[in-house]
C-alpha positions in Angstrom: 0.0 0.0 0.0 1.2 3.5 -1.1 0.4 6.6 1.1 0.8 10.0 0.8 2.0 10.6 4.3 3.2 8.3 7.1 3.3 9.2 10.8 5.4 7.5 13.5 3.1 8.3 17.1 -0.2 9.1 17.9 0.4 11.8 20.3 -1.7 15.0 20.3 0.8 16.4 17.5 1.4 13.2 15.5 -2.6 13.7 15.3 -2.6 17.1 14.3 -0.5 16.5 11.4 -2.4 13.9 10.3 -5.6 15.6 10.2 -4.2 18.5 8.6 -2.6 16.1 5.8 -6.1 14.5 5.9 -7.8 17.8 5.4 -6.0 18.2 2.3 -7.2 15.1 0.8 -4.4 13.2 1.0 -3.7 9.5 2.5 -2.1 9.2 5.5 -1.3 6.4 7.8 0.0 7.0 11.8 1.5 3.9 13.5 1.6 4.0 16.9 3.6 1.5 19.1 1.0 1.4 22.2 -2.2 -0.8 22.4 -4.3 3.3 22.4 -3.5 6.2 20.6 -2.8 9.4 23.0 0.7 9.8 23.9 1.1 11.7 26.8 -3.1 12.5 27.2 -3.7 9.0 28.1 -5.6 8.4 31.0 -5.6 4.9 33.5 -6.6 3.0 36.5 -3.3 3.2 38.1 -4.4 2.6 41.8 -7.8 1.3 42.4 -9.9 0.2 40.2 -12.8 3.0 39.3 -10.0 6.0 39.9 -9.0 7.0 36.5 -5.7 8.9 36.6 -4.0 11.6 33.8 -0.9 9.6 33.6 1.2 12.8 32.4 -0.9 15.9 31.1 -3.8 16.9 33.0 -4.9 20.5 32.7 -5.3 22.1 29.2 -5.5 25.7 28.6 -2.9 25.3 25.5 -5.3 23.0 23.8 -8.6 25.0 24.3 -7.1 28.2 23.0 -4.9 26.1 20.8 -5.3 27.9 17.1 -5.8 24.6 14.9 -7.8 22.2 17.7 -10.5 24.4 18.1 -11.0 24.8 14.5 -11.6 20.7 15.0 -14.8 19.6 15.4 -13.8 17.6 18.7 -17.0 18.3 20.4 -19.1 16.1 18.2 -16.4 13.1 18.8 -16.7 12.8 22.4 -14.6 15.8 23.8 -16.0 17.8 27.0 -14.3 20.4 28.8 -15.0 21.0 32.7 -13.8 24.5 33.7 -13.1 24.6 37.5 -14.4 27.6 39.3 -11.1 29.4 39.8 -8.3 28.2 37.2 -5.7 28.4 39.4 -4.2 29.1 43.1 -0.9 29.3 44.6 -1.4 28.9 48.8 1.6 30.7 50.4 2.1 30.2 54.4 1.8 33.7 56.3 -1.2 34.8 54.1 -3.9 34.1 51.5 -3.3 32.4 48.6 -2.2 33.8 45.2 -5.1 33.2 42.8 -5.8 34.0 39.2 -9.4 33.9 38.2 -11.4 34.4 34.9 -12.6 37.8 35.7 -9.1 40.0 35.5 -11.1 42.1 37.9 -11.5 39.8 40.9 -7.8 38.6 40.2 -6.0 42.1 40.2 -8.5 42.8 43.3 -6.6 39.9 44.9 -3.3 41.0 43.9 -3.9 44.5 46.3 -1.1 47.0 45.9 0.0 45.0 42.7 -3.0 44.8 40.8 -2.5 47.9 39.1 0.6 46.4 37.6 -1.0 43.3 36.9 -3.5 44.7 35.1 -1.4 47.0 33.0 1.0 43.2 31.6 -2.1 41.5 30.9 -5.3 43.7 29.7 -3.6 44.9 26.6 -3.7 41.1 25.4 -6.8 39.8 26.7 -9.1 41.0 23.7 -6.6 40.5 21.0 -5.6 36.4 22.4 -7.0 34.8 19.7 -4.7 36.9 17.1 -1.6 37.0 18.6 -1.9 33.3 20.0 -1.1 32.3 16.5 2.2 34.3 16.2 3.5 32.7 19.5 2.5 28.8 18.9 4.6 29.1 16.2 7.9 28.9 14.1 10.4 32.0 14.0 9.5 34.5 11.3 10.7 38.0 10.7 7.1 39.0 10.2 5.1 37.8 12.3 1.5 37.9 11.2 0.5 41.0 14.1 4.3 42.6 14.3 3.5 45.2 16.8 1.6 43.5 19.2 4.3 40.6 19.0 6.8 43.0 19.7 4.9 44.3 22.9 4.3 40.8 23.6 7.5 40.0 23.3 9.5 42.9 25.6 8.4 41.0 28.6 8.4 37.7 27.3 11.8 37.5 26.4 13.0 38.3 30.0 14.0 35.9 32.9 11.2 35.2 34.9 13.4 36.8 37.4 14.0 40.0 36.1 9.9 39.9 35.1 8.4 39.5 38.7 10.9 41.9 40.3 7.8 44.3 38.8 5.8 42.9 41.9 6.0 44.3 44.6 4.5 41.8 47.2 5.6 38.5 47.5 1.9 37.0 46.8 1.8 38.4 43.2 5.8 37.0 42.9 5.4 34.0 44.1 1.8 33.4 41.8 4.3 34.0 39.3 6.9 32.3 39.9 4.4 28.9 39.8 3.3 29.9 36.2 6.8 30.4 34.8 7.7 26.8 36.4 6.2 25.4 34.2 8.7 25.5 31.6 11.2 23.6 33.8 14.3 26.0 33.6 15.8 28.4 36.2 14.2 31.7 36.5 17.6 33.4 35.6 17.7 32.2 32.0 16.4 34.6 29.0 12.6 34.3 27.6 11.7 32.1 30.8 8.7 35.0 31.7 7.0 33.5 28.4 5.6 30.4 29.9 4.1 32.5 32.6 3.0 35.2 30.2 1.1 32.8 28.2 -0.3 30.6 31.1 -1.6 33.9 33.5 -3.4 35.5 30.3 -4.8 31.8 29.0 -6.7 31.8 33.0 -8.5 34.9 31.8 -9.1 34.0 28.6 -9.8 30.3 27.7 -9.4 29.5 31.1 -7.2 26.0 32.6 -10.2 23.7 31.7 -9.7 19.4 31.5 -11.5 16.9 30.1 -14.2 14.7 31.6 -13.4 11.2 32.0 -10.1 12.5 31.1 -7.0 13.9 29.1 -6.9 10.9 26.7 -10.6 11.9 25.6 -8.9 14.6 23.7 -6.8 12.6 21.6 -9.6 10.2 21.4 -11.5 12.6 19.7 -8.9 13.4 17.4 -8.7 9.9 16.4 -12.3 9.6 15.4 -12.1 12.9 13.5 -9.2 12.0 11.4 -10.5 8.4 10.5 -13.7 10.2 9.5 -11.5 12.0 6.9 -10.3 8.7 5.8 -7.0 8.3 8.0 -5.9 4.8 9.0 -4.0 4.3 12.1 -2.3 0.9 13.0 -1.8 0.5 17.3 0.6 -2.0 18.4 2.9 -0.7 15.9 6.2 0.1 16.8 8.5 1.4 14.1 12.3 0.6 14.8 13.3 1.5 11.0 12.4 3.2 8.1 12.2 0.0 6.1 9.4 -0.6 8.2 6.8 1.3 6.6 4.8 1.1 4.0 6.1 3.6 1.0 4.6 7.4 1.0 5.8 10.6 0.1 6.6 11.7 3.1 7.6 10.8 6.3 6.7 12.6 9.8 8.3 11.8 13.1 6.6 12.4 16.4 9.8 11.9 17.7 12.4 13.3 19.4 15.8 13.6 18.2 17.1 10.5 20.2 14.8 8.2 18.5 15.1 9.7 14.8 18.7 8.9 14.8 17.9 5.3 15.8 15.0 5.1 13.3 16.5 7.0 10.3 20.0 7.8 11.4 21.7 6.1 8.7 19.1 8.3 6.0 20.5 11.5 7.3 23.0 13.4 6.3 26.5 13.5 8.9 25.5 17.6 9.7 22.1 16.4 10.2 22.7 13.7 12.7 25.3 16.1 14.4 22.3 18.6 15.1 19.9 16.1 16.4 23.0 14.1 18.6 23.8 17.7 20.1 20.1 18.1 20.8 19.8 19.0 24.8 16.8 17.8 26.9 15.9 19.1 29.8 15.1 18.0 33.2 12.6 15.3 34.4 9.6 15.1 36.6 9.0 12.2 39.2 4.9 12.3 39.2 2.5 10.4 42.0 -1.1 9.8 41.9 -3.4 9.6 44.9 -6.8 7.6 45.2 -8.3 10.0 48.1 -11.3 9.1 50.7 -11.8 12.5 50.9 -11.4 15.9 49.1 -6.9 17.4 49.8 -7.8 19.6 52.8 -6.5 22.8 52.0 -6.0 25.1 55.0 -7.1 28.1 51.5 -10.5 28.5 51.4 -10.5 29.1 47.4 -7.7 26.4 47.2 -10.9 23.7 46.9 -12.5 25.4 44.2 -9.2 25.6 41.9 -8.4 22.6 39.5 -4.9 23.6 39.4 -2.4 24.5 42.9 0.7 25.1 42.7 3.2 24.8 45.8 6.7 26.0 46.8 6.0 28.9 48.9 7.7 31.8 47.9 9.0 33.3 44.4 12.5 32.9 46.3 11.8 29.4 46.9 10.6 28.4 44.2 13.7 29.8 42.1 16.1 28.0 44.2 13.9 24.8 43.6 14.3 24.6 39.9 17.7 26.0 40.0 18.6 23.2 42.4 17.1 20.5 40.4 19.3 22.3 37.0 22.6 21.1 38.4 21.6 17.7 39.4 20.6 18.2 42.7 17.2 17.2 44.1 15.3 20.1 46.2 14.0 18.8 50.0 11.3 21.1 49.2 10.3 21.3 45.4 8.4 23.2 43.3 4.8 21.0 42.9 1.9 20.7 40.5 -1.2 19.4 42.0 -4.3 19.1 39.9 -7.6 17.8 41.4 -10.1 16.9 38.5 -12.8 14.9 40.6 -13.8 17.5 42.4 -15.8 18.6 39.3 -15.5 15.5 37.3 -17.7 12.4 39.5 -16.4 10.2 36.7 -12.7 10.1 37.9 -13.7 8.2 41.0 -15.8 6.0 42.8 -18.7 7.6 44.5 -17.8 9.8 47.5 -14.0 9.1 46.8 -11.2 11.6 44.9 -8.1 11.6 42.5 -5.1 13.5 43.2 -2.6 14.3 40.7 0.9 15.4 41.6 4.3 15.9 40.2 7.6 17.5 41.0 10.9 18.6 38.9 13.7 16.3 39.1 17.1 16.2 37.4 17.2 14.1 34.2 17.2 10.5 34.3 16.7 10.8 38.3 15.5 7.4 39.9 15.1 8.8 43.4 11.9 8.5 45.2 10.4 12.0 45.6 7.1 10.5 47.0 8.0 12.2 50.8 9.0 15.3 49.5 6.0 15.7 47.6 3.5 14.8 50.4 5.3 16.9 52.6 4.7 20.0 50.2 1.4 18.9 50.0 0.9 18.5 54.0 2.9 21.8 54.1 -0.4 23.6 52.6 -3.2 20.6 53.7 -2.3 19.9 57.0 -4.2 16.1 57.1 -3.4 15.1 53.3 -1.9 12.2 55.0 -5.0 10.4 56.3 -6.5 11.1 53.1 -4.7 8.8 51.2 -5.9 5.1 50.0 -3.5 4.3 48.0 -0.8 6.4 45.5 1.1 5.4 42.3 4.8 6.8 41.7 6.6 7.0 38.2 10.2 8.5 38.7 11.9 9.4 35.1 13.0 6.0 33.9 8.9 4.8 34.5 8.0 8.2 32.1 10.7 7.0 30.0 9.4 3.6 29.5 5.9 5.0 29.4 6.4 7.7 26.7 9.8 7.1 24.4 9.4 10.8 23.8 10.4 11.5 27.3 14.1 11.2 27.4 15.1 10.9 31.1 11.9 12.5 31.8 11.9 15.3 29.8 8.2 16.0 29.4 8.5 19.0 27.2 10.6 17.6 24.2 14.0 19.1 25.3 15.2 21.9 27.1 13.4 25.3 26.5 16.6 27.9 26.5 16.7 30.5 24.3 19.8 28.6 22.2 16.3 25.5 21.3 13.9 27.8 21.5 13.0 29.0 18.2 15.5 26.2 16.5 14.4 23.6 17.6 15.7 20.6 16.7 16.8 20.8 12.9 16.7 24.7 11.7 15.7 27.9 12.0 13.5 29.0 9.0 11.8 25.3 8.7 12.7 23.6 12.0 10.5 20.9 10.6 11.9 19.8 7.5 15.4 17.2 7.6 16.9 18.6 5.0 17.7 17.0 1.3 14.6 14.3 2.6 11.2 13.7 2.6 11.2 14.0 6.5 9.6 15.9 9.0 9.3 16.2 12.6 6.6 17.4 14.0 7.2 16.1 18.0 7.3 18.8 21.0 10.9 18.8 19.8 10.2 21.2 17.6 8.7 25.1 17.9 6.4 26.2 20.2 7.3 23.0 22.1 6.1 20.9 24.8 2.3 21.5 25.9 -1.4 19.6 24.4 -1.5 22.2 21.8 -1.2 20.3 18.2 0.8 23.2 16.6 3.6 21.6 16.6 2.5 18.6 14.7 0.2 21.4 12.4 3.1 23.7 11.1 5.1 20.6 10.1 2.2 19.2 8.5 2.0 22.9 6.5 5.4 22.8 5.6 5.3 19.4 3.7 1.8 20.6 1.8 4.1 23.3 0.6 7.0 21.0 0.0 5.9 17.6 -0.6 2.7 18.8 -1.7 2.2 21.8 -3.7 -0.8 20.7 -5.5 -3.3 18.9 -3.1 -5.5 16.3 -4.1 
């Protein structure tokens, strides 16, 4: 059998591509080597039977506001988002918690003497999201499609995150930050780290941090159905160790990271090409846990219940020292922590009367030590009697992500490390950083531009640049 296009993954952006391909009118085939398509959206029983567990993603503002999925008809293929009442809180110790909600008016209300400030980074963007969103989930270009406003965007995004929240003036509104930059997984000294926290704090007020019922993997799901409605085939239980492997097409697309497209095509690339990808640097890791619960995490925050999302790690200060900590190799007694909490609006995530608990921290790469203490204690830190409200928990240090997800190289959830040298770049170029060069190849993985995050963009622009490369004149 002859395709058009073949597609190594089934992960949100190996998806995306496909559909886009399929949209076109062109054949397309994705093998995936798992049993399910979902890649790091799918969702499990990992404890007890009847608690259903995000195994790695979990909250998804990137792909409600994402500029290709909600062009998708995803609704009509199962797909339901559940919006928690506030987004997202940050509990501190001496005082109430940092919160962001939808309304920009309650959140800068919260943010007292820095609200103004607040207000004055955010408000120019929140009416103009859905055009400049587009510019920012995407490649490097020297003319962006909305120059100016990427250019305003852009002065504050490009800083540190350290050099951003020294605009704050109380540690609340610092240390609310300092949980949204986190997320990128680099020290809060290094250039353009303020981005992730940019994007995340205006995405609350905007799209909101919403998740799906019964689920993350219900979003892939839906993508699945969509594209095989479109005609797309997609063979599970499919690993792909080689090229000679599949089927002929006109052009191939990796949801891959650099690791594993040297050891599938390593020996079809050219010696500068394989030097790029072999000097490719990923990031750090997360060790993640999952709780079955008897009862709701009793936060000592009153709004901390009503928030899918917490974030712990105290301060802005301790925070930074967290992440820089875990950058040279060293593992924080008191790290930076992601908590979501779906069942509290989602009764399909557990057993009547009973609750999930999703948690993970930042480790160094390839870590193997148990973090499992550490991370109740943050958790206890903010919810004195977490302890008695656990049934029974599930751990997955880097090697278990690793073995879980081959995209996650020692961990690394986001594709590679997000510094300014990969940011734009990354992995192969800098005006097509999906195209292998001289081939018929692509990668469209969170390996390259805008990067990690349930977003599909990445998997869509390399999908673009084939149609004009590959395919010029669409069936």
């Amino acid at each position: 059998m002859t395709y058009d296009a073949t597609i190594i993954g089934s992960g949100p952006n190996g998806l995306a591509a496909a559909i886009r391909l399929a949209q076109k009118g062109l054949s397309v085939k994705v093998f995936e080597k798992g049993d399910t398509v979902g890649g790091g959206t799918r969702t499990k029983e990992l404890t007890q039977p009847g608690f259903h567990h995000d195994i790695c993603s979990a909250i998804h503002p990137l792909a409600k506001a994402s500029p290709f999925l909600k062009t998708l008809p995803l609704e009509e293929y199962g797909l339901e988002w559940i919006q928690p009442k506030v987004p997202v809180a940050h509990p501190l110790d001496d005082q109430p918690a940092g919160v962001l909600f939808r309304s920009l008016d309650e959140t800068v209300a919260r943010f007292e003497n820095d609200g103004a400030t607040y207000r004055k980074l955010v408000d120019p963007f929140l009416n103009k999201w859905n055009d400049l969103l587009p510019d920012i989930l995407a490649p490097f270009s020297l003319l962006p499609n909305h120059p100016f406003l990427m250019a305003r965007f852009g002065l504050n995004a490009l800083r540190s995150a350290e050099g951003f929240a020294r605009r704050f003036e109380t540690s609340r509104a610092r240390a609310t930050f300092a949980g949204l930059a986190a997320h990128g997984i680099m020290p809060f000294d290094e250039t353009a780290t303020a981005a992730i926290g940019l994007v995340l704090g205006i995405s609350a007020h905007t799209v909101g941090w919403p998740y799906p019922k019964g689920g993350s993997h219900q979003i892939t799901k839906a993508m699945a159905k969509y594209f095989q409605s479109l005609g797309g085939e997609i063979e599970t239980n499919a690993e792909i160790t080689s090229l000679d492997e599949l089927p002929k097409s006109s052009a191939i697309f990796f949801n891959n990271t650099p690791q594993q497209i040297l050891n599938i095509a390593g020996n079809r690339l050219s010696s500068g090409c394989q030097k790029k990808l072999r000097d490719f640097e990923y990031g750090s890791g997360v060790f993640k846990l999952d709780f079955a619960l008897s009862d709701p995490i009793p936060w000592k925050d009153d709004l901390c219940p009503k928030a899918g999302t917490v974030h712990l790690g105290g301060t802005f200060e301790e925070i930074a020292t967290a992440e820089k900590q875990t950058a040279n190799g060293r593992h924080p007694e008191k790290p930076y922590v992601l908590v979501a909490q779906q069942s509290l609006a989602d009764e399909s995530r557990a057993p009547s009367g009973k609750h999930t608990g999703w948690a993970y921290c930042h480790v160094p790469n390839g870590s193997t030590k148990d973090m499992t203490e550490p991370i109740v204690n943050q958790i206890e830190r903010f919810a004195p009697g977490f302890r008695d409200c656990i049934i029974d928990q599930h751990a997955m240090n880097t090697k278990a992500m690793q073995t879980y997800n081959s995209n996650y190289i020692g961990g690394d959830i986001n594709g590679g490390r997000a510094d300014i040298t990969q940011l734009f770049t990354r992995p192969a170029g800098l005006f097509d950083p999906y195209h292998i060069p001289d081939s018929n190849m692509y990668i469209c993985s969170s390996s390259t531009p805008p990067g990690g995050g349930v977003h599909g963009m990445c998997g869509y622009h390399a999908a673009e640049s084939a149609l004009k490369k590959e395919f010029r004149t669409p069936k």
